[in-house]
Steps between C-alpha positions, in 0.01 A plus 500: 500500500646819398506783750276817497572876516314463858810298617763702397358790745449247712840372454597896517338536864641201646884585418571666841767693562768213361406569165621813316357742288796519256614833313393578114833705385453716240885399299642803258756283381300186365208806384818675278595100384171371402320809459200390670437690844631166752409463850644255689293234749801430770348179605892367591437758799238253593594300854673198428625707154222413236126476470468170572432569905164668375342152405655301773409721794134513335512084477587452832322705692191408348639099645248387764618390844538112349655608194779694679566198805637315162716731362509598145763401207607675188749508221644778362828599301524791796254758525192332599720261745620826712127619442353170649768487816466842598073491520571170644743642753232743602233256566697268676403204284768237362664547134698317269623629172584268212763698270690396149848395554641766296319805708668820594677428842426832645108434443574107594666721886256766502206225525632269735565875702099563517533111664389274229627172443638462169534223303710539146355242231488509071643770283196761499135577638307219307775177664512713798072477539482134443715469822226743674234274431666210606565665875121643489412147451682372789424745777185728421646782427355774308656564151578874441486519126753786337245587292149316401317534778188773528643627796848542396389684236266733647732628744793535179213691353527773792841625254199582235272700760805685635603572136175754454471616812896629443459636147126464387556633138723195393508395156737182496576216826820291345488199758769159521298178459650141645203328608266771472368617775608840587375594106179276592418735841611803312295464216208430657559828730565700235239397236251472743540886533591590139511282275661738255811495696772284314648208681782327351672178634897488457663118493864398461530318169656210679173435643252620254241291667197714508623673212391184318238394708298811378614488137352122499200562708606239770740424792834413308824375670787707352872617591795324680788685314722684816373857537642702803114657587439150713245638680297503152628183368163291554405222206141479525282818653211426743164432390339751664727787404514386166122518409486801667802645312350377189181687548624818596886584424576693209794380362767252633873576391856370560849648590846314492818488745676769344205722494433442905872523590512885306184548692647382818804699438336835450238463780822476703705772351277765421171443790707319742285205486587172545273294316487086434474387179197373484341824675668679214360361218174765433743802533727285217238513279452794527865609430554273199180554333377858590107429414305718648674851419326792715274296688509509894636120548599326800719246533515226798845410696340195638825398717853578564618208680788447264858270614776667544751365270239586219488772583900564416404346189241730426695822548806320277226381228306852508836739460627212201145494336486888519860561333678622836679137569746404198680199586758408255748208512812518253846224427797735530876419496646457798749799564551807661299853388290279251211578712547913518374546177162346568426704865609796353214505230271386796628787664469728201100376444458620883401152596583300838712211571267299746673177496788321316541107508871430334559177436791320397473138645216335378494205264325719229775785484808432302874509574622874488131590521299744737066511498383791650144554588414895603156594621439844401263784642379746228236776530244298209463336214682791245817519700561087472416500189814744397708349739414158332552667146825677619676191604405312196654799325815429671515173370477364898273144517293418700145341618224653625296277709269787616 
């Protein structure tokens, strides 16, 4: 049974103080990019760091007395496990979180913080559920669905009241779509009170699962190729949110790594946002396709509960991808001064020597031999390219693996 408008207020009046109203940021920078007016919806300023507490608060409060003596179980790739053990945490009631194998450590720590037990079985969401079932089975307790459950989506549909309440004259909502159920909530929030009001879902085309689902007309499995927006990466959507997707979304579209990582990169740099991928993916859309030029658009950061060492990654990817990273490895002879040419055109093109790896040892460097690889700073995409040009000029070979 799909939920009503009536329970999303109700959903809206039962948050308490836990849940927060988050921000809608009007962003200069991605308004100049795309040329749409943007406004952010900083749901990774959400407790527990993404949306996903919204639905599992809602769930589990709504548990009767029974329900909550045996505990409740869940899988999730992060966000909806921290969102589970936290509302668990608060109403004392035991918790166990089944997680992939490959999940980000600091959401696998930040769970078993809020007190859950976690268990880490199969290599994403759909092994990781079978497991859930399996423990349901054996001791009662309650399954917490990520996503296709009325409830769950109801209270992920408080994002689409708080959306015109914040900025009633919106045109556009851009929204990320795993399993479907914070576009299911918001759609039916939004449409409910305009229905002229554009809603468009955003998947990673890794996991283009309701991507196909709607272009077929029914629930299709689809995806499995390694995308770094995990928290989208889901192979078959729910029923629920995908008939109510079906009926009421306006267009479902997909973004790739390289497009989210940019995306991630410049919500850090320029709005000091740190962003996960998979929360990242309507504002990428956005950015690489500029559709909706002039309208008043917003944009939902559904998370920001992003590892670490991606996140070094990210910033490395994002400054190569934008031009300002050249990394270049060259075979030189091995003698003195033979290198002084080569840093004094990097010093001549104003660039920066970040790091140099000189190697002369290794089985795939000849006798007499030298391989130098220099990681260069450079102020864009113009500046390496005449560096690049000048040293070819100069007769100097290299590689460029950026």
């Amino acid at each position: 049974m799909n939920p009503s408008y009536d329970e999303i207020v109700k959903a809206n009046s039962m948050r308490g103080n836990e849940i927060k109203k988050t921000p809608l940021i009007h962003s200069p920078t991605f308004s100049d990019i795309t040329g749409s007016n943007v406004y952010l919806k900083a749901e990774f300023r959400q407790k527990t760091g993404s949306f996903k507490i919204r639905g599992a608060y809602y769930k589990i409060k709504s548990l009767s007395d029974e329900e909550k003596k045996r505990g409740v179980v869940a899988a999730s790739a992060g966000n909806h496990a921290q969102g589970v053990a936290f509302a668990s945490a608060l109403e004392k009631i035991p918790c166990t979180i089944v997680m992939p194998k490959n999940a980000s450590p600091a959401k696998v720590s930040a769970t078993r913080g809020y007190g859950a037990t976690v268990i880490l079985e199969g290599v994403n969401y759909d092994e990781s559920s079978k497991k859930v079932k399996k423990i349901a089975q054996q001791t009662g307790a309650t399954i917490i669905h990520a996503f296709d459950d009325p409830q769950i989506i109801a209270a992920q549909g408080v994002v689409g009241l708080e959306v015109l309440e914040q900025l009633p004259e919106v045109d556009e909502v851009y929204v990320p779509i795993g399993g479907g159920g914070l576009a299911a909530g918001t759609l039916i929030a939004i449409k409910e009170k305009n229905p002229n009001i554009k809603v468009v879902g955003v998947q990673s085309s890794s996991f283009p699962s309701m991507y196909e689902s709607i272009k077929n007309g029914t629930l299709t499995e689809s995806g499995g190729n390694r995308t770094i927006a995990d928290g989208i990466s889901v192979k078959m959507p729910g029923e629920n949110t995908f008939s109510i997707i079906k009926e009421l979304i306006d267009d479902v579209v997909l973004v790739d790594d390289s497009e989210i990582i940019k995306t991630m990169f410049l919500l850090m740099e320029r709005m000091k946002f740190v962003v996960e991928p998979a929360g990242a993916v309507s504002l990428a859309y956005l950015i690489s396709k500029k559709p909706s030029p002039g309208k008043n658009v917003v944009a939902i950061l559904a998370g920001g509960n992003v590892d670490m060492y991606l996140l070094g990654q990210i910033v490395d990817k994002g400054l190569a991808a934008m031009g300002r990273l050249l990394v270049l490895s060259m075979a030189l002879p091995d003698r003195p001064g033979i290198f002084k040419e080569i840093v004094d055109e990097i010093a001549l093109a104003n660039a920066n020597i970040v790091e140099v790896i000189h190697d002369r040892l290794s089985s795939k460097v000849n006798a007499g031999a030298v391989t130098v690889t220099l990681s260069l700073e450079t102020q864009g995409r113009e500046q390496s390219d005449k560096l690049i040009a000048k040293l070819r000029e100069k007769n100097i070979q290299f590689t460029l693996l950026t």
